[in-house]
C-alpha positions in Angstrom: 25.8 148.5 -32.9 28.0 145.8 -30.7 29.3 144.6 -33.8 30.3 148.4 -35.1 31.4 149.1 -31.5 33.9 146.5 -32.1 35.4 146.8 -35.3 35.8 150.5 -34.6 38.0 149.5 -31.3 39.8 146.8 -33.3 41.2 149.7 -35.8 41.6 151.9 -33.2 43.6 148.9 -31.6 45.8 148.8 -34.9 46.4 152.6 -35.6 47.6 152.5 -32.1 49.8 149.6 -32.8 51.5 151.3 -36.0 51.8 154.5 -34.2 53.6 152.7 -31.5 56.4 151.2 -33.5 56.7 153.9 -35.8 59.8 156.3 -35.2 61.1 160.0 -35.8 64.7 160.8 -35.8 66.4 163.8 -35.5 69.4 164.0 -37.7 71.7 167.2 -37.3 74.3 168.0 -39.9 77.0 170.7 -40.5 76.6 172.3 -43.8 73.4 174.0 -45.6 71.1 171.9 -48.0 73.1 173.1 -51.1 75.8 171.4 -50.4 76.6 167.8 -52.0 76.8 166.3 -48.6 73.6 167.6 -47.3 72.1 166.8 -51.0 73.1 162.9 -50.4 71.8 162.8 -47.3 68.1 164.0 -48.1 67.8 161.4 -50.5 69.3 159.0 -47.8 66.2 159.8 -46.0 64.1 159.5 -48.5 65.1 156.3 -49.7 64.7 155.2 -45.5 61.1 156.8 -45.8 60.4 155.0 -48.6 61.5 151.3 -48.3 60.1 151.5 -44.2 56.7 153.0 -45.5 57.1 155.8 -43.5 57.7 153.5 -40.5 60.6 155.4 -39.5 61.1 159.1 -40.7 64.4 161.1 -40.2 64.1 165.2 -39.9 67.0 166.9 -41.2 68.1 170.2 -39.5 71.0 171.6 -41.9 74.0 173.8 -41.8 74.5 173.3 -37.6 71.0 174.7 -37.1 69.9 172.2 -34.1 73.7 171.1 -33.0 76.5 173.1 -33.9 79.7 171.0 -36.0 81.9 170.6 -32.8 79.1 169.2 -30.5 77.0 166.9 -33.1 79.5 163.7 -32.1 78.5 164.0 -28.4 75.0 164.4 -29.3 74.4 161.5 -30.8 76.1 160.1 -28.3 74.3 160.9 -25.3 71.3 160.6 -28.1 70.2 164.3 -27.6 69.5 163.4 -31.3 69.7 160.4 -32.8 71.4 160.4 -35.6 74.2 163.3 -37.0 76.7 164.0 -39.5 80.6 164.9 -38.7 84.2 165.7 -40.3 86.0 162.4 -38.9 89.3 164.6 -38.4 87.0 166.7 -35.5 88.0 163.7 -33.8 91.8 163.6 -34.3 92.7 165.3 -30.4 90.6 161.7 -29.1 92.6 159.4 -30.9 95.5 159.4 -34.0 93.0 157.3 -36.2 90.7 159.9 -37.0 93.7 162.0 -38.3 94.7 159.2 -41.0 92.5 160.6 -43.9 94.3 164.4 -43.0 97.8 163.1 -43.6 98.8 164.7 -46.5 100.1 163.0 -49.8 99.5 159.6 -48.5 96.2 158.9 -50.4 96.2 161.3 -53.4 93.0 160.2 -55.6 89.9 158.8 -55.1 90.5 155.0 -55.7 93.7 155.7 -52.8 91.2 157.5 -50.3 88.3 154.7 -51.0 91.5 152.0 -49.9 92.7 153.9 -47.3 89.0 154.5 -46.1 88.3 150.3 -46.1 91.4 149.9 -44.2 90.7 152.4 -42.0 86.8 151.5 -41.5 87.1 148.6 -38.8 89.7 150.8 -36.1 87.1 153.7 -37.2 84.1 151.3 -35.8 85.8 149.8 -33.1 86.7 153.7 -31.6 83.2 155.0 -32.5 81.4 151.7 -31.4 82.9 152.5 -27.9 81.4 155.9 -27.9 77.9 153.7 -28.6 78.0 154.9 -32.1 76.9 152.7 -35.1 78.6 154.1 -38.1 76.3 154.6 -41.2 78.4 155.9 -44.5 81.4 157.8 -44.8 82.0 160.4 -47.6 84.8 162.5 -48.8 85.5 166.2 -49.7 87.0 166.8 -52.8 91.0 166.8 -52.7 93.2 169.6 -51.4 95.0 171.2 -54.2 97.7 173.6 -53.9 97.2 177.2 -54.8 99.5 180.0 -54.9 100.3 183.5 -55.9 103.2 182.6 -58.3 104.4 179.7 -60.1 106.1 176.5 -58.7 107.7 174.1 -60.5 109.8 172.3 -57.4 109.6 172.4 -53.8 112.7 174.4 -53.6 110.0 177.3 -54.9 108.3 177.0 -51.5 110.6 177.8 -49.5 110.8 180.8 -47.4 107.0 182.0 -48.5 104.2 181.9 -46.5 101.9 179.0 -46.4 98.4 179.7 -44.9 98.1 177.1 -41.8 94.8 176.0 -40.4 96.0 172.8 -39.0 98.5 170.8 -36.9 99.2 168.8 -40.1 99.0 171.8 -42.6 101.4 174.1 -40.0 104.2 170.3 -40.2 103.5 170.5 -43.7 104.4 173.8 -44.5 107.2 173.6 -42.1 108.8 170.6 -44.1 108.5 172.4 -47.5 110.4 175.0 -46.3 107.8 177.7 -46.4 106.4 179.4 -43.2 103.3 178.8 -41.6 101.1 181.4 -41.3 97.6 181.1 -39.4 94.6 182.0 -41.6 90.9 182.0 -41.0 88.3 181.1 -44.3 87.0 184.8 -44.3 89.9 186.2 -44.2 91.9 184.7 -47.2 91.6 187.4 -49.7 93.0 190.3 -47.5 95.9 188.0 -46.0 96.6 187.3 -50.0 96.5 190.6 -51.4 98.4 192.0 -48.3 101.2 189.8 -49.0 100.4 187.9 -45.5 100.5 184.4 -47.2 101.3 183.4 -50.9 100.0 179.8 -51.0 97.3 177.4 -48.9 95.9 173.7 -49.7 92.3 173.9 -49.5 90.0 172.4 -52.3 88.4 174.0 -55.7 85.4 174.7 -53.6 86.7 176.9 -51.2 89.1 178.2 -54.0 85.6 179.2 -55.9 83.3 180.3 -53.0 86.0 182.6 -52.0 86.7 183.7 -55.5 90.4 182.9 -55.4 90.6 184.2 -58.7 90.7 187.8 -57.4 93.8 187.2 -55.2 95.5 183.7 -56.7 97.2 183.1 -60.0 97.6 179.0 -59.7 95.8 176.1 -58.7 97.7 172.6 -58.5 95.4 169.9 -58.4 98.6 167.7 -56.2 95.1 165.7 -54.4 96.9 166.8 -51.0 94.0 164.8 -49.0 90.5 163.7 -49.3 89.3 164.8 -45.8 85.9 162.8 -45.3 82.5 163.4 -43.3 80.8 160.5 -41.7 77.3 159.7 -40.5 76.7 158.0 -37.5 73.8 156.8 -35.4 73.6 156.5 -31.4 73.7 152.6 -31.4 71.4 151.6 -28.6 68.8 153.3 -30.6 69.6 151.6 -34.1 69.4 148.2 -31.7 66.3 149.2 -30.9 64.8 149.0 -34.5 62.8 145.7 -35.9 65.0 143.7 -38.2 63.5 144.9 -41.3 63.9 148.5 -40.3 67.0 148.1 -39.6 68.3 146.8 -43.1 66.2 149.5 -45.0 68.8 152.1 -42.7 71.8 149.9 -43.7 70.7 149.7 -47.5 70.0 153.3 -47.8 73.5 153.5 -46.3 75.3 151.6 -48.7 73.7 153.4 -51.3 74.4 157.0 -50.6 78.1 156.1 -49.6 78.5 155.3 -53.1 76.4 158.0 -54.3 78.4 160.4 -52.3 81.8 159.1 -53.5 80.4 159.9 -56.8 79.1 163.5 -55.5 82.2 164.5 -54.3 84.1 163.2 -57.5 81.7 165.6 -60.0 81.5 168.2 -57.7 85.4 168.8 -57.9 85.5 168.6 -61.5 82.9 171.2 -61.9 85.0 173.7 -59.5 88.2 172.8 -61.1 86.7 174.3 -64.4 85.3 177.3 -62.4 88.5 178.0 -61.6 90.4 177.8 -64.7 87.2 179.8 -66.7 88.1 182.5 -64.0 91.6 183.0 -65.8 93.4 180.6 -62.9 95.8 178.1 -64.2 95.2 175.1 -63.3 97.7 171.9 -63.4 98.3 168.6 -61.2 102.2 170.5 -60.6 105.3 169.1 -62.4 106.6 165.6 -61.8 109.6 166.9 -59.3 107.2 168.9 -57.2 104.7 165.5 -57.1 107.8 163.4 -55.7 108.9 165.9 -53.4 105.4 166.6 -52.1 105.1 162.4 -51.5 108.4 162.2 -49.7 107.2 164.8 -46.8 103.2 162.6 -46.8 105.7 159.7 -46.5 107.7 161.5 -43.4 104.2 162.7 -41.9 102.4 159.0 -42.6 105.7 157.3 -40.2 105.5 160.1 -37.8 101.8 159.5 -37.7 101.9 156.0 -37.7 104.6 156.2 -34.5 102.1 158.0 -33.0 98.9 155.6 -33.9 101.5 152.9 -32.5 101.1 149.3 -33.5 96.9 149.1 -34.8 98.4 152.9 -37.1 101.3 150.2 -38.4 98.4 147.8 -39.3 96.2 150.3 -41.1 99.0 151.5 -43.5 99.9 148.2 -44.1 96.6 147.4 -44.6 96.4 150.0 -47.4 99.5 149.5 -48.8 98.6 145.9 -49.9 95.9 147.0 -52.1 
């Protein structure tokens, strides 16, 4: 019985052991599980799950149910959970870096976000690393595209109308096209439209579809205004504390759903650009002359925003620029 006694206490011993080093994260994000980003990051997981052997197991609380958009930055942070998912431009009252990817008409396609996004990554990880984040991955939202209530062939045809404004850097933008900036909330679109409150707003094909634009909108111009991205981070004394192995299975998964993301978000606006158009919107990328005027005022807002971002801003466009 000794002998029993023993072996039993040995895999007690072990289970124990394993229990001790295995580890559950919490991981809160901003938007529900139908959504591409949310749909990336579940497989993320997965993949973790898989190539640790369920050593380390992430619990995903969706669409700001654990830690609401604003607050999931700080949270990770002060590791109230360990692990979240943010819009970097949240961040753009902390510091003018976390503003770059909300300039307009400086990257306008996805190969231009990805370059602006490596030039960008180290002053990104440098800022976060002080906050004793780790960044993970980075992925964008679909471009912002132009829509308005009439047609526009040239920038001149802005002016004077009113430009929904939800921004700093959509209100400047709207200011330097001539039109007016007008505050509008999400739900409200539709009755600010049809009341003749605003005529025209940058947002992308997915909010153009989910608030069916085609009931208030008669054109869509796919001008790639900006590719605001999200970004997942992890509080870094806690990724630190992980084995080695553990550690590159979080890193790998990483690397792999930034790429499937990219590729997410690409699809994901296609499919909502032909949404749009089957809805009887016309759809376009706008004429060359409204193109070149749009890329003069990004080329205004990118040297006020680099004056502002001072000399490591001056880097980072240069930085991209060389490409």
């Amino acid at each position: 019985m000794g002998f029993y006694k023993t072996m039993i206490a040995g895999a007690a011993l072990a289970l124990s052991a394993t229990a001790a080093h295995a580890a559950s994260w919490q991981m809160a994000t901003p938007y529900p599980e139908s959504n591409f980003h949310t749909q990336n990051i579940l497989k993320f997981v997965k993949d973790i799950d898989a190539a640790t052997d369920g050593k380390l197991t992430i619990n995903v609380h969706a669409a700001g149910s654990l830690i609401k958009h604003q607050e999931i930055k700080n949270a990770v942070r002060s590791q109230q959970v360990e692990i979240g998912e943010f819009i970097i431009s949240n961040l753009a009252n902390e510091n003018p870096i976390f503003a770059l990817d909300s300039v307009p008409f400086v990257a306008v396609s996805y190969d231009d976000s990805l370059k602006m996004y490596r030039a960008s990554k180290p002053a990104l990880e440098e800022e976060l690393g002080r906050q004793n984040l780790k960044v993970l991955f980075s992925v964008p939202w679909p471009p912002q595209g132009l829509y308005t209530d009439r047609p526009i062939e040239k920038i001149e045809d802005l002016k004077g109308i009113k430009m929904r404004a939800y921004s700093p850097q959509t209100e400047r933008l709207a200011q330097l096209a001539g039109a007016v900036p007008t505050q509008v909330e999400v739900p409200d679109l539709a009755q600010a439209f049809t009341t003749g409150r605003v005529n025209a707003m940058i947002t992308s094909t997915s909010t153009g579809v989910n608030t069916t634009a085609w009931d208030y909108l008669t054109h869509f111009y796919d001008v790639a205004a900006f590719l605001p991205k999200n970004i997942v981070v992890v509080n870094k004394r806690v990724f630190d504390g992980l084995d080695e192995s553990t550690q590159k299975a979080v890193l790998d998964a990483a690397a792999a759903a930034e790429k499937r993301g990219w590729e997410m978000s690409e699809a994901d606006h296609s499919a909502q650009r032909k949404v749009l158009e089957e809805n009887g919107i016309k759809v376009g990328n706008g004429s060359d002359a409204l193109n070149a005027s749009l890329k003069e005022i990004g080329k205004k807002m990118a040297d006020d925003w680099g004056k502002e971002a001072g000399e490591k801003g001056a880097e980072i466009l240069k930085a991209y620029q060389a490409q």
